[in-house]
Backbone as a chain_set.jsonl record, in Angstrom:
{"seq": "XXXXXXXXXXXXXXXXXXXXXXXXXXXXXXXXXXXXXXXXXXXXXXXXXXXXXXXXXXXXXXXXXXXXXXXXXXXXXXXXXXXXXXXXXXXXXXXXXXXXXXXXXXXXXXXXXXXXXXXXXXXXXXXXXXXXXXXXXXXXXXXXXXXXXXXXXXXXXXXXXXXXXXXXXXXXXXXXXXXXXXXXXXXXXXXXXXXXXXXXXXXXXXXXXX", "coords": {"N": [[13.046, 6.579, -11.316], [15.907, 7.702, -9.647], [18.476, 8.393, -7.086], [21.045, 9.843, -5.749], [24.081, 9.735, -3.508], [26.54, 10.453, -1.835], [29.171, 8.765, -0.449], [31.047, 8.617, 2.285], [33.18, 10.647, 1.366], [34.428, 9.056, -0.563], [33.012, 7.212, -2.056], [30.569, 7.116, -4.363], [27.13, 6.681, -4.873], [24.046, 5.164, -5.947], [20.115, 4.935, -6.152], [18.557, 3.005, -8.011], [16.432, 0.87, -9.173], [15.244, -0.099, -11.304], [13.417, -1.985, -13.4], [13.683, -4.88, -15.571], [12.278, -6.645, -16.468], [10.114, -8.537, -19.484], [7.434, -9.067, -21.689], [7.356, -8.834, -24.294], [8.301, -6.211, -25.846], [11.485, -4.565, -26.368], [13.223, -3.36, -23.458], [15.518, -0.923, -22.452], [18.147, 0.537, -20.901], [20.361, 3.151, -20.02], [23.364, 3.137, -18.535], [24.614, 5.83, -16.399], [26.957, 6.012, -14.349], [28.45, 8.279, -13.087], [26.752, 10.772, -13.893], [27.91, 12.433, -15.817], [26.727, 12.69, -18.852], [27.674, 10.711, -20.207], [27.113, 7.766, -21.311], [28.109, 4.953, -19.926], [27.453, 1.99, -19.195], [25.029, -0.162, -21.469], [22.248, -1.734, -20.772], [20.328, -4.337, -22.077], [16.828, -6.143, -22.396], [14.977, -8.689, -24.066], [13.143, -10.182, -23.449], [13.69, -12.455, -23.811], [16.69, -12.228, -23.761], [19.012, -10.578, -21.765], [21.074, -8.577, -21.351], [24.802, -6.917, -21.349], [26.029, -3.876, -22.697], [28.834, -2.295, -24.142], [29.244, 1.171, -25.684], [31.55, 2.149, -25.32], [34.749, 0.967, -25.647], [36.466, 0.311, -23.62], [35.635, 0.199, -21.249], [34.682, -2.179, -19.259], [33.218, -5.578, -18.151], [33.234, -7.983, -15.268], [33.357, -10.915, -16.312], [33.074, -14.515, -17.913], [33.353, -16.731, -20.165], [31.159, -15.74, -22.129], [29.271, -14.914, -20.359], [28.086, -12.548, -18.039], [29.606, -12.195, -14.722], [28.122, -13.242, -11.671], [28.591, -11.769, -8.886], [29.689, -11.92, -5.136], [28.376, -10.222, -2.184], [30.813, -8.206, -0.955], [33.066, -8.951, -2.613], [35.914, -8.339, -3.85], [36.451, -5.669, -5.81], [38.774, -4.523, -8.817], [41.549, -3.398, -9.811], [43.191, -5.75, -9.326], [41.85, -7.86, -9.732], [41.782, -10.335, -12.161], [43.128, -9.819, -15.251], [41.947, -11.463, -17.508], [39.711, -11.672, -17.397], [38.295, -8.999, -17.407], [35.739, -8.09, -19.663], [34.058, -7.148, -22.669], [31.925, -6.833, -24.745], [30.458, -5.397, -27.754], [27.935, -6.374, -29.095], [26.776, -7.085, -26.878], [27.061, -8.763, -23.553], [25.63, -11.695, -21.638], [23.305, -11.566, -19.133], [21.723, -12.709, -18.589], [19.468, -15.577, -20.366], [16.828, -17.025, -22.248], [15.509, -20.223, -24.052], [13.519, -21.883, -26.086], [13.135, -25.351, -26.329], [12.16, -28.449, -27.77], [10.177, -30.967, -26.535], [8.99, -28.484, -26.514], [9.947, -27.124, -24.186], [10.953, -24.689, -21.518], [14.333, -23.173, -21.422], [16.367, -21.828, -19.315], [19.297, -19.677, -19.256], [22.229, -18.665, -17.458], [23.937, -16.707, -15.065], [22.426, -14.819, -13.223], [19.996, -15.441, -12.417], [17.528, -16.51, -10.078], [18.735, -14.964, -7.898], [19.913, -12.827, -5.951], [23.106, -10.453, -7.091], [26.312, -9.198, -7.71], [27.119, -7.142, -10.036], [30.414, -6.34, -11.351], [32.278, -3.523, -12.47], [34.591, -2.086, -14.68], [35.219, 1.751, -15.664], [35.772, 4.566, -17.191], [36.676, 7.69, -16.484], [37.473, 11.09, -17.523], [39.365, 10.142, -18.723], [40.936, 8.528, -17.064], [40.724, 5.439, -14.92], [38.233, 3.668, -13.267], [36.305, 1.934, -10.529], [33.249, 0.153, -10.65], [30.336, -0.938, -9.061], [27.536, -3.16, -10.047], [23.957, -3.592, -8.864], [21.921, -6.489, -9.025], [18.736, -7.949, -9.143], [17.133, -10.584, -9.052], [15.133, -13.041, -8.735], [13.445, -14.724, -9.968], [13.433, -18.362, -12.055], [13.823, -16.834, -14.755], [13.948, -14.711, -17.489], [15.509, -11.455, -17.347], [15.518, -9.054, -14.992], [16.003, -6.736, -11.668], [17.473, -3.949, -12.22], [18.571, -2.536, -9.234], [20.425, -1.031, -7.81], [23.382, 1.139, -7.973], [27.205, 2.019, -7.442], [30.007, 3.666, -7.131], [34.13, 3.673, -6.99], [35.293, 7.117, -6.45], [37.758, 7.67, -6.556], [40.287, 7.739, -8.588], [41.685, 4.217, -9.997], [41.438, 3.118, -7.295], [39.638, 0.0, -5.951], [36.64, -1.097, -5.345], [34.475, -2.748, -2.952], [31.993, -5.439, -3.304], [29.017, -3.856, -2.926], [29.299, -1.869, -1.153], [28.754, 1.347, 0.317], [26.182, 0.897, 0.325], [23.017, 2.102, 0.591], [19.932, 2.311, 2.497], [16.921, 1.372, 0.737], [14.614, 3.931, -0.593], [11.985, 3.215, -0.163], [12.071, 0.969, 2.189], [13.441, 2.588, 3.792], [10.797, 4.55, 4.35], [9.198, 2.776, 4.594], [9.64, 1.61, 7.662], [9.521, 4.165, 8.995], [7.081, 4.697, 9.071], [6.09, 2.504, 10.644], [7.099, 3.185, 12.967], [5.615, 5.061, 13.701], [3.178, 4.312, 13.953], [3.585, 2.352, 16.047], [4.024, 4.893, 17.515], [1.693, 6.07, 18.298], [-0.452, 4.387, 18.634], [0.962, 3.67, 21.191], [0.135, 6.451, 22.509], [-2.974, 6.572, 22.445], [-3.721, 3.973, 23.605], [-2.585, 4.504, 25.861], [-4.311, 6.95, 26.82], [-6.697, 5.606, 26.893], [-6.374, 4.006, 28.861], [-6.536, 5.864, 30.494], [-4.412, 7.526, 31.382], [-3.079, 11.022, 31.62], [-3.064, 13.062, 28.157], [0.07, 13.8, 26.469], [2.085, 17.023, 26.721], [3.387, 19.471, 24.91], [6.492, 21.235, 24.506], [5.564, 23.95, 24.456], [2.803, 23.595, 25.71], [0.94, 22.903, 24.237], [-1.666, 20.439, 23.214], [-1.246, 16.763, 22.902], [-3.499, 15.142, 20.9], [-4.953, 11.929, 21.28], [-6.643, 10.861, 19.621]], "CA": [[13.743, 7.715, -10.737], [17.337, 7.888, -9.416], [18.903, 9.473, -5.923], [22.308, 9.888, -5.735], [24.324, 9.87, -2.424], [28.283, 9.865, -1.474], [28.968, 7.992, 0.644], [32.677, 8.708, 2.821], [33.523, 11.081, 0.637], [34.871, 8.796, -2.007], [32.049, 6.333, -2.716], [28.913, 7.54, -4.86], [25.865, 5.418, -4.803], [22.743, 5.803, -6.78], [19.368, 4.029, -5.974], [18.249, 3.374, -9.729], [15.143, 0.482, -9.338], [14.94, -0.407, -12.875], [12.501, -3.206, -14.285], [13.943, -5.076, -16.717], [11.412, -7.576, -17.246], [9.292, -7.944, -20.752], [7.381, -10.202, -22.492], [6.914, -8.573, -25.699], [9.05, -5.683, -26.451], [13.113, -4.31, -26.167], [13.258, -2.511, -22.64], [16.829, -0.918, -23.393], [18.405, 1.019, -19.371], [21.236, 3.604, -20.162], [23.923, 3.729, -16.712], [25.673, 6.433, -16.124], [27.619, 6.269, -13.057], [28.782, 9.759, -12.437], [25.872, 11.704, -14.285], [28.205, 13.541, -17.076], [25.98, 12.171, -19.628], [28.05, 9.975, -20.743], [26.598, 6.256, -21.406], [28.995, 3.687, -19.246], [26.8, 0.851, -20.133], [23.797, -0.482, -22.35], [21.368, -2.676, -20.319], [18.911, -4.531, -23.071], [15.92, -7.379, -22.239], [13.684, -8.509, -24.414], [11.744, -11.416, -22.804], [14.291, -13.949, -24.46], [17.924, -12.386, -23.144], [19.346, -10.128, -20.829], [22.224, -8.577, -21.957], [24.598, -5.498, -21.333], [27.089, -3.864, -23.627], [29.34, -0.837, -23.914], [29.92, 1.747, -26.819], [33.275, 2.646, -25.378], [35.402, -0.69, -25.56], [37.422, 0.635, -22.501], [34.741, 0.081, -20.491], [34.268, -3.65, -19.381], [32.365, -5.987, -16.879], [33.939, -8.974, -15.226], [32.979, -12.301, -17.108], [33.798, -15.231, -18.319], [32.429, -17.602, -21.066], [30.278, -15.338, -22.405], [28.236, -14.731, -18.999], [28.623, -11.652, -16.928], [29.476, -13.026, -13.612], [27.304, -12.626, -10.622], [29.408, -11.514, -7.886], [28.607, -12.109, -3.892], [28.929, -9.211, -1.624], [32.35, -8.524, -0.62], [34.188, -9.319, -3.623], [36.543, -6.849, -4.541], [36.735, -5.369, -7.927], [39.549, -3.409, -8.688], [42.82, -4.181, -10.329], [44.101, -7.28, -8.959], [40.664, -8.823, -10.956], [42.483, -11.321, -13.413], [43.012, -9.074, -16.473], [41.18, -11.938, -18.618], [38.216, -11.555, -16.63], [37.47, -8.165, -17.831], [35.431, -8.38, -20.607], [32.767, -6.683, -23.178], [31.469, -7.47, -26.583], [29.505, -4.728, -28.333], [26.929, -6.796, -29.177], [26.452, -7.437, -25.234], [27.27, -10.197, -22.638], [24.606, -12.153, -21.313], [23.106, -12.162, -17.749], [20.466, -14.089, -18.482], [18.885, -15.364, -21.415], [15.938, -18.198, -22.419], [15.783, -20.525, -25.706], [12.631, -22.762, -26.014], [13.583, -26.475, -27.333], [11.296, -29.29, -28.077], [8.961, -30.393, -27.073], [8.143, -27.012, -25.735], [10.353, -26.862, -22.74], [11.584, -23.067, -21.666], [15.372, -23.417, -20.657], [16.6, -19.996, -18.775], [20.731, -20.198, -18.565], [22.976, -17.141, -16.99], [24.6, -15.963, -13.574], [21.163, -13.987, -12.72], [19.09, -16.397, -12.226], [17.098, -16.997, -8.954], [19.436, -14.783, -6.781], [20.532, -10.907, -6.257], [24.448, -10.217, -6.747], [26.222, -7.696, -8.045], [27.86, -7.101, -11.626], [31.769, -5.489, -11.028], [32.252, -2.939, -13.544], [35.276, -0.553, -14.929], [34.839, 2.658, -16.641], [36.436, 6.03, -17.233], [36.132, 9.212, -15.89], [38.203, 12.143, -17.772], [40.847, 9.307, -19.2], [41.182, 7.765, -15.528], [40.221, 4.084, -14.733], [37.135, 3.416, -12.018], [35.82, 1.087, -10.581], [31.996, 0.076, -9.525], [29.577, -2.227, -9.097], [25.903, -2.84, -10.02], [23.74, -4.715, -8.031], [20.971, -6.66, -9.8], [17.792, -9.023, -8.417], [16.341, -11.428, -10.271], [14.596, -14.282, -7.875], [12.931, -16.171, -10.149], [13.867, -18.713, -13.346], [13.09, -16.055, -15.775], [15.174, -13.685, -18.1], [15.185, -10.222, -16.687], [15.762, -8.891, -13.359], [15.568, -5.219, -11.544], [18.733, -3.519, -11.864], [18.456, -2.072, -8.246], [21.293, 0.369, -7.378], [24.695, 1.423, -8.407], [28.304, 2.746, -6.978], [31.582, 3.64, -7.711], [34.739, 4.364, -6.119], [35.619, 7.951, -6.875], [38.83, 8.022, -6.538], [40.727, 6.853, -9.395], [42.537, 3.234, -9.584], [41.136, 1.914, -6.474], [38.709, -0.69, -5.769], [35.405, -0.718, -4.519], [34.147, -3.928, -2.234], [30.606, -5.317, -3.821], [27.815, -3.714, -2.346], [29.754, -0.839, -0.448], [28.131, 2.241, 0.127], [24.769, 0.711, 0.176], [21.789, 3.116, 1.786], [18.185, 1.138, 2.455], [16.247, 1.919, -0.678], [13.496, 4.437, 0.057], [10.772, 2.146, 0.516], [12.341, 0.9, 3.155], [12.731, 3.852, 4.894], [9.24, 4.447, 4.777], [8.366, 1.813, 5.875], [10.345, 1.848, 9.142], [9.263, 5.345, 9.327], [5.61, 4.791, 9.413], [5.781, 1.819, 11.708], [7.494, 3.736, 13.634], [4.416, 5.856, 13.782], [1.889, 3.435, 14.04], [3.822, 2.329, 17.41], [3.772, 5.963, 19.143], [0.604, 6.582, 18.012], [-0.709, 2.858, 18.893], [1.089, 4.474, 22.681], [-0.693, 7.127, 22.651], [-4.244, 5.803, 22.005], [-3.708, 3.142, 24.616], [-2.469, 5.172, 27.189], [-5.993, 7.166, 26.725], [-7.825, 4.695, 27.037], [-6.153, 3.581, 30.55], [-6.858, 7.168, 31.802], [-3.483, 8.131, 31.525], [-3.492, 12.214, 30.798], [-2.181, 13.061, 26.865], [1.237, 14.679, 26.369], [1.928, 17.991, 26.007], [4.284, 19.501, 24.245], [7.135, 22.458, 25.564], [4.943, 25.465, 24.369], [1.731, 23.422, 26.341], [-0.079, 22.443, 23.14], [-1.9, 19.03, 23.257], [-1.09, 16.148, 21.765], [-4.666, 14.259, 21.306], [-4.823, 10.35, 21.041], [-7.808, 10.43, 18.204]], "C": [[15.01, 7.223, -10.098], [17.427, 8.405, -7.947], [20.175, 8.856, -6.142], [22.915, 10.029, -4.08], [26.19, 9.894, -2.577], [28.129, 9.462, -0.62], [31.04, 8.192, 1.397], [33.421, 9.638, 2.324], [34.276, 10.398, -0.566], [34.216, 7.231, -2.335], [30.524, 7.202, -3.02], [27.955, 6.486, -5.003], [24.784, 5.943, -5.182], [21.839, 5.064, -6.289], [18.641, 4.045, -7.501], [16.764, 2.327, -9.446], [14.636, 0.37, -10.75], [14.319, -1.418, -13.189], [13.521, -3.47, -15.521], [13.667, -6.636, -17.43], [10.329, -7.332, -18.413], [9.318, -9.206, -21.31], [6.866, -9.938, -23.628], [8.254, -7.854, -26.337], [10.58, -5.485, -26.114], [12.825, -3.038, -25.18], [15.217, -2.512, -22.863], [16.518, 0.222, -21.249], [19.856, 1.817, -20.103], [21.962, 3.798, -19.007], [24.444, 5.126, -17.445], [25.993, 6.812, -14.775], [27.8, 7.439, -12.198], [27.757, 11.016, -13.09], [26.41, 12.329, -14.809], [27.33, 13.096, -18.044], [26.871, 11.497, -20.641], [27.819, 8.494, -20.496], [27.988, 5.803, -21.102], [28.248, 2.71, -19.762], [25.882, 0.67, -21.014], [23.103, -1.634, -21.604], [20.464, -2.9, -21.775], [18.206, -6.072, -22.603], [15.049, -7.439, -23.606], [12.897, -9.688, -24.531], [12.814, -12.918, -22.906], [15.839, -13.913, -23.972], [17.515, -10.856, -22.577], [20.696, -9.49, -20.997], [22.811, -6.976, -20.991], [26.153, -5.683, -22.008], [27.713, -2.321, -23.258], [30.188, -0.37, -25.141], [31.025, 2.159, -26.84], [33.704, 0.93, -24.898], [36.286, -0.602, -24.324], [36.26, -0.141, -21.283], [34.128, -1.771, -20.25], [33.569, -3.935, -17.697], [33.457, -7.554, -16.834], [33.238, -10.2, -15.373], [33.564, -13.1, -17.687], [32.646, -16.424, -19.045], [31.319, -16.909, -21.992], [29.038, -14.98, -21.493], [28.604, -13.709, -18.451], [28.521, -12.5, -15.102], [28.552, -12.382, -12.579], [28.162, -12.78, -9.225], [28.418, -11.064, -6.136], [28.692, -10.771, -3.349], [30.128, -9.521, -0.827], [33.611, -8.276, -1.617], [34.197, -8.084, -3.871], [36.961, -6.597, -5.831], [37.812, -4.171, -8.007], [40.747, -4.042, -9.711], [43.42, -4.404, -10.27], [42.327, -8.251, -9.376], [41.792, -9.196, -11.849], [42.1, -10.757, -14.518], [41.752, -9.894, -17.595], [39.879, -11.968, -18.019], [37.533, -10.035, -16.999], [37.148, -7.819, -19.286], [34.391, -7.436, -21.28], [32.662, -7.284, -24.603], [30.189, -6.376, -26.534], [28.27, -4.852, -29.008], [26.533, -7.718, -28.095], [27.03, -9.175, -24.974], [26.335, -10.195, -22.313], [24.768, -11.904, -19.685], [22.648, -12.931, -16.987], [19.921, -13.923, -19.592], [17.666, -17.175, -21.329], [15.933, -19.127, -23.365], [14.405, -21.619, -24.849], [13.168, -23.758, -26.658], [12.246, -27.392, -27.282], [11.116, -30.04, -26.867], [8.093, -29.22, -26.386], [9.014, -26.456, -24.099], [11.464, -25.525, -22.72], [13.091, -23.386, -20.633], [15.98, -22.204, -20.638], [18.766, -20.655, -18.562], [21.407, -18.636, -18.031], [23.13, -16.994, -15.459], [23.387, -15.473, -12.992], [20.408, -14.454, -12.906], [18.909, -16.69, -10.765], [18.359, -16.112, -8.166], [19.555, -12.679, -7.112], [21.885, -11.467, -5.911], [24.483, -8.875, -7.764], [27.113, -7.911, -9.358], [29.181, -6.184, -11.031], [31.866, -4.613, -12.615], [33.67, -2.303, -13.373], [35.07, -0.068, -16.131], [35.837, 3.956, -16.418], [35.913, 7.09, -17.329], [37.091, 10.059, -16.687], [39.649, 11.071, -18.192], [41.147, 8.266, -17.694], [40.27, 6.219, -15.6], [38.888, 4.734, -13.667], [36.684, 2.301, -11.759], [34.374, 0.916, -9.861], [31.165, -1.288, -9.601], [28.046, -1.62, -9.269], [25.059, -4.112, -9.465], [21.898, -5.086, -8.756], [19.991, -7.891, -9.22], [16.807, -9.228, -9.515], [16.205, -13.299, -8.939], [14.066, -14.914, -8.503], [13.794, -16.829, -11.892], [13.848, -18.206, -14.341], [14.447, -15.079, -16.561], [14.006, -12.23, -17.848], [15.597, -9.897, -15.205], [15.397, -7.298, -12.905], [16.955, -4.796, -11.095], [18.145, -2.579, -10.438], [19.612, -0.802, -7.477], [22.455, 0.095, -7.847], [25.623, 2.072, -7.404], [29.191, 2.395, -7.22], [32.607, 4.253, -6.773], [35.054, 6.074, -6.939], [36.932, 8.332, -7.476], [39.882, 6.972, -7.563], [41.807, 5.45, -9.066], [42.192, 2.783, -8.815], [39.858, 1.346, -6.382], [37.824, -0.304, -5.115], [35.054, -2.461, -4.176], [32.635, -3.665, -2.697], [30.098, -5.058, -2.529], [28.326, -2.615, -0.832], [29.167, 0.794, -0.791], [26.67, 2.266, -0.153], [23.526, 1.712, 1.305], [20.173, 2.555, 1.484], [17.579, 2.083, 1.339], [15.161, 2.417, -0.013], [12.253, 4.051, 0.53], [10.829, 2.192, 1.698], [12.146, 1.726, 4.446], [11.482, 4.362, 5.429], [9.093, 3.887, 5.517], [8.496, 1.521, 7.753], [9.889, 2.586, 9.741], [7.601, 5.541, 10.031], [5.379, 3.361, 10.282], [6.347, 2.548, 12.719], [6.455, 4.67, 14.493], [3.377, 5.768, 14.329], [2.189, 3.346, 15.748], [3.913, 3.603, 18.163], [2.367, 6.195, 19.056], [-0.571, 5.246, 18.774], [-0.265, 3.314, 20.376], [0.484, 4.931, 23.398], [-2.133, 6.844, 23.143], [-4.582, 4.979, 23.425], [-3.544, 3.62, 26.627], [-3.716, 6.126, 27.7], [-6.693, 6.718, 27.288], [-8.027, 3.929, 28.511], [-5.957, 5.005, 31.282], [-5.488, 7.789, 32.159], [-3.669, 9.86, 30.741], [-2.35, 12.357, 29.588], [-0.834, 13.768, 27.398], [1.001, 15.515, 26.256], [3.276, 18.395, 25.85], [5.07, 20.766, 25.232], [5.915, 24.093, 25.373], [3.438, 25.265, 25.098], [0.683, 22.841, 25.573], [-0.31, 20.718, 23.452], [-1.716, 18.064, 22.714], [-2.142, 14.938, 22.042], [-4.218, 12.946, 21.222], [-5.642, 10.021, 20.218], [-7.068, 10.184, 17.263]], "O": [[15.036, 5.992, -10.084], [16.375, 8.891, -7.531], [20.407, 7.726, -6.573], [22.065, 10.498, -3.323], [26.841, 9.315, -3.447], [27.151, 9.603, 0.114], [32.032, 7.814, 0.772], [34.558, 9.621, 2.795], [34.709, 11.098, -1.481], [34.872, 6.29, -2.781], [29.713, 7.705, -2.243], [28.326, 5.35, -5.3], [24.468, 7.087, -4.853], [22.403, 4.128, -5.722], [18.241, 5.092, -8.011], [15.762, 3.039, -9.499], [13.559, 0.84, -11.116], [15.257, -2.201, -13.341], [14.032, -2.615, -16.245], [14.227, -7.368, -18.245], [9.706, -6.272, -18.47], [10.193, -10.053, -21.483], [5.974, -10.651, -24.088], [9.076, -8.427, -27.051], [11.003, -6.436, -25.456], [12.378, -1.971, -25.602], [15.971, -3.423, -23.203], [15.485, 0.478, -20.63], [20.514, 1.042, -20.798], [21.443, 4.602, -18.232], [24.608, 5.38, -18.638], [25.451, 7.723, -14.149], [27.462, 7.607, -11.026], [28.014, 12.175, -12.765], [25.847, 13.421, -14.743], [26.58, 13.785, -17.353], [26.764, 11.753, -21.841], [28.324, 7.994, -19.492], [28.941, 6.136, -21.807], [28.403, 2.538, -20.971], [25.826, 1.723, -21.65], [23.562, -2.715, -21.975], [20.008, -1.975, -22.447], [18.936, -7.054, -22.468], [14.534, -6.451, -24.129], [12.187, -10.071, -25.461], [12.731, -13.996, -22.318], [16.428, -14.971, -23.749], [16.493, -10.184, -22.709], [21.571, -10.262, -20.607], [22.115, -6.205, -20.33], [26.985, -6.59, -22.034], [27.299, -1.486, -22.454], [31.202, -0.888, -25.611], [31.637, 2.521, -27.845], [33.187, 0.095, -24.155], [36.88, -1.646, -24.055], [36.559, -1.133, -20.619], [33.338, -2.372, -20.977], [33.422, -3.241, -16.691], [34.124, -8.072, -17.73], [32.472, -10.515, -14.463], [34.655, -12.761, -18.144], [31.558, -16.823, -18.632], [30.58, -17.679, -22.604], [27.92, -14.79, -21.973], [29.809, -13.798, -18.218], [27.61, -13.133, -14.569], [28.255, -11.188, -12.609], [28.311, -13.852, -8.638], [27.378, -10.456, -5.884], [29.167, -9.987, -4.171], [30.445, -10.557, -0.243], [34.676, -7.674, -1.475], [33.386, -7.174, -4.041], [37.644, -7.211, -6.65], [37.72, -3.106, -7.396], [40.649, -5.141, -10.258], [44.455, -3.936, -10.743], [42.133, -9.415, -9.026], [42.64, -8.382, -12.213], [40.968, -10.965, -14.955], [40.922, -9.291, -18.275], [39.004, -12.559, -18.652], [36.314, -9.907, -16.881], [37.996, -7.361, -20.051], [33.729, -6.819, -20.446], [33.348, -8.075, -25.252], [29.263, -6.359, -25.723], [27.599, -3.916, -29.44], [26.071, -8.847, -28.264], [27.266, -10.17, -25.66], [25.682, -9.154, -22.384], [25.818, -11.972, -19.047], [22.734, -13.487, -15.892], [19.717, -12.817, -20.091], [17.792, -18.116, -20.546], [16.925, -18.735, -23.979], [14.297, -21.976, -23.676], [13.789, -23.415, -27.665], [11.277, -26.923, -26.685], [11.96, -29.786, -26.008], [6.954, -29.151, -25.924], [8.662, -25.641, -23.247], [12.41, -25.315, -23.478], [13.044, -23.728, -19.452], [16.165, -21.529, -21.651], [19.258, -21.622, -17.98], [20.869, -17.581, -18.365], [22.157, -17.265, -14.756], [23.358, -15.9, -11.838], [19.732, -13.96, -13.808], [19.885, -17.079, -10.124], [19.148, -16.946, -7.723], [19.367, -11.826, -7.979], [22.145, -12.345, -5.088], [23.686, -8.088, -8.275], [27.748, -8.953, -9.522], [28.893, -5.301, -10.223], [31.538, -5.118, -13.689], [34.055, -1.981, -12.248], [34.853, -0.635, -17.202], [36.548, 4.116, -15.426], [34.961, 7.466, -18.012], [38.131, 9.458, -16.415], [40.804, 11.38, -17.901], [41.691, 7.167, -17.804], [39.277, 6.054, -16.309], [38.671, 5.915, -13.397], [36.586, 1.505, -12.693], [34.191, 1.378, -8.734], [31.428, -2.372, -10.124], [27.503, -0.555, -8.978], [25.373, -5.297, -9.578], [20.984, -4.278, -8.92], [20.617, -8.871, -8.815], [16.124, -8.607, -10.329], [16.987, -14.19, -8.606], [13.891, -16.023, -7.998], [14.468, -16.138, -12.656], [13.848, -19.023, -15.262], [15.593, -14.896, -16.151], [12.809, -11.971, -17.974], [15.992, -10.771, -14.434], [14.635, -6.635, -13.609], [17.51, -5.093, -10.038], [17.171, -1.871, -10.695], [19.314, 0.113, -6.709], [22.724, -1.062, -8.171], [25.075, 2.687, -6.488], [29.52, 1.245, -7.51], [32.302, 5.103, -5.936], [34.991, 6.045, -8.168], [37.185, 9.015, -8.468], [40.158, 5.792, -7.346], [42.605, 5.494, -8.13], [42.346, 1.575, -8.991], [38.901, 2.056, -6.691], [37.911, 0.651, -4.343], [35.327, -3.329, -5.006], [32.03, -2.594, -2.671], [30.382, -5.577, -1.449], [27.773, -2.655, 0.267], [29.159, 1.307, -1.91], [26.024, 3.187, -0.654], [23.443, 1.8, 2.53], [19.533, 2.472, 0.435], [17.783, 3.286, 1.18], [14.639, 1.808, 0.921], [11.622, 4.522, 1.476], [10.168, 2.932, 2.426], [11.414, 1.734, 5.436], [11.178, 4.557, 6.606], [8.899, 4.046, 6.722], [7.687, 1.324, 8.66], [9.628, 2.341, 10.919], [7.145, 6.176, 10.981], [4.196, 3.212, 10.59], [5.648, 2.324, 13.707], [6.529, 4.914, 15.697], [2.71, 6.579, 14.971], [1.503, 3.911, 16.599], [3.89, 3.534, 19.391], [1.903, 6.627, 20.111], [-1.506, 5.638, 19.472], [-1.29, 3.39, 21.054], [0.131, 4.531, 24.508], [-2.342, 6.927, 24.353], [-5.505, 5.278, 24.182], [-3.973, 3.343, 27.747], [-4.078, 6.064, 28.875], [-7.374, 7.229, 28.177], [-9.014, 3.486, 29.099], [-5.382, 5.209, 32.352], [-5.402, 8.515, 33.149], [-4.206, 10.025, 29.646], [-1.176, 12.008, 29.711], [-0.705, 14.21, 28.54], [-0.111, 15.706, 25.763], [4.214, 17.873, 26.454], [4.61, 21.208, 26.285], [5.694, 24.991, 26.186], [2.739, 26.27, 25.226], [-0.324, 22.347, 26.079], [0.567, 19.931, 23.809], [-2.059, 18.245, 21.546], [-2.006, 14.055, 22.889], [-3.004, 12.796, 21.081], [-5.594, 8.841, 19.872], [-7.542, 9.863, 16.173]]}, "num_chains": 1, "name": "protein.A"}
């Protein structure tokens, strides 16, 4: 599942949570940035690489060597990126890929390896440039990772700083939420128990400690 957010009025941010580990078949991830249904990229794994490509050739990621780079937070993507740095190939760039050699040993090579960063992207909106980033975690030696959220600047031509417009992934929230919980409630309970009398609320209603 997806949520979408703006963020300032001219940063959008998605929480996407994508798997894109597999040790059998072709898990294939379609972006689209702004939700016209138009495919911006092609995510594809399939146990052995890691790839992503794009059916419009306008549309590139910043790489070099044949690697999509893995960018820290901060870095700004926009255009003052070194023209030869933005790159695609329609039969994908790598992010990570594996090759077995003799005698049996599994060698993993690519930018997304053991770390989260973020991929810099541009794409087009209505003929207009954009620019965004995708932010991808992959902690261990392995090909694959979990594309984890997306954003773009809105506003055509300018940059977006990696990992801007980030909002705690819903988990999170939870989780905060219900410790949060635990401790008034965990309050409550305690205060009970030392003979303190419960709360009550403005209309007089009780609020038990069971």
């Amino acid at each position: 599942w997806a949520s979408t957010y703006a963020c300032e009025g001219v940063i959008a941010y998605t929480w996407v949570n994508q798997g894109m580990y597999t040790a059998g078949g072709t898990i294939t991830y379609e972006l689209d940035f702004n939700r016209d249904f138009i495919m911006d990229l092609l995510f594809e794994s399939t146990g052995m690489w890691f790839d992503v490509a794009a059916q419009n050739g306008e549309n590139l990621v910043i790489a070099g060597g044949g690697d999509v780079h893995a960018l820290p937070a901060g870095y700004l993507i926009g255009p003052d990126v070194d023209p030869t740095s933005w790159q695609i190939d329609p039969l994908g760039i790598t992010l990570n890929s594996s090759a077995t050699v003799p005698p049996g040993v599994v060698i993993s090579t690519g930018e997304f390896l053991e770390t989260t960063a973020y991929m810099g992207v541009q794409f087009y909106i209505d003929d207009l440039v954009h620019y965004g980033w995708v932010r991808i975690s992959n902690p261990y030696p392995v090909t694959g990772g979990i594309i984890m959220d997306i954003a773009y600047e809105t506003e055509p031509g300018v940059g977006i700083i990696a990992g801007a417009g980030v909002i705690p992934e819903p988990a999170t929230t939870t989780l905060l939420f219900t410790g949060l919980m635990a401790l008034i409630i965990g309050s409550i309970k305690q205060k009970a128990e030392q003979g303190v009398p419960p709360l009550r609320a403005a209309s007089g209603a009780r609020v038990n400690a069971d």
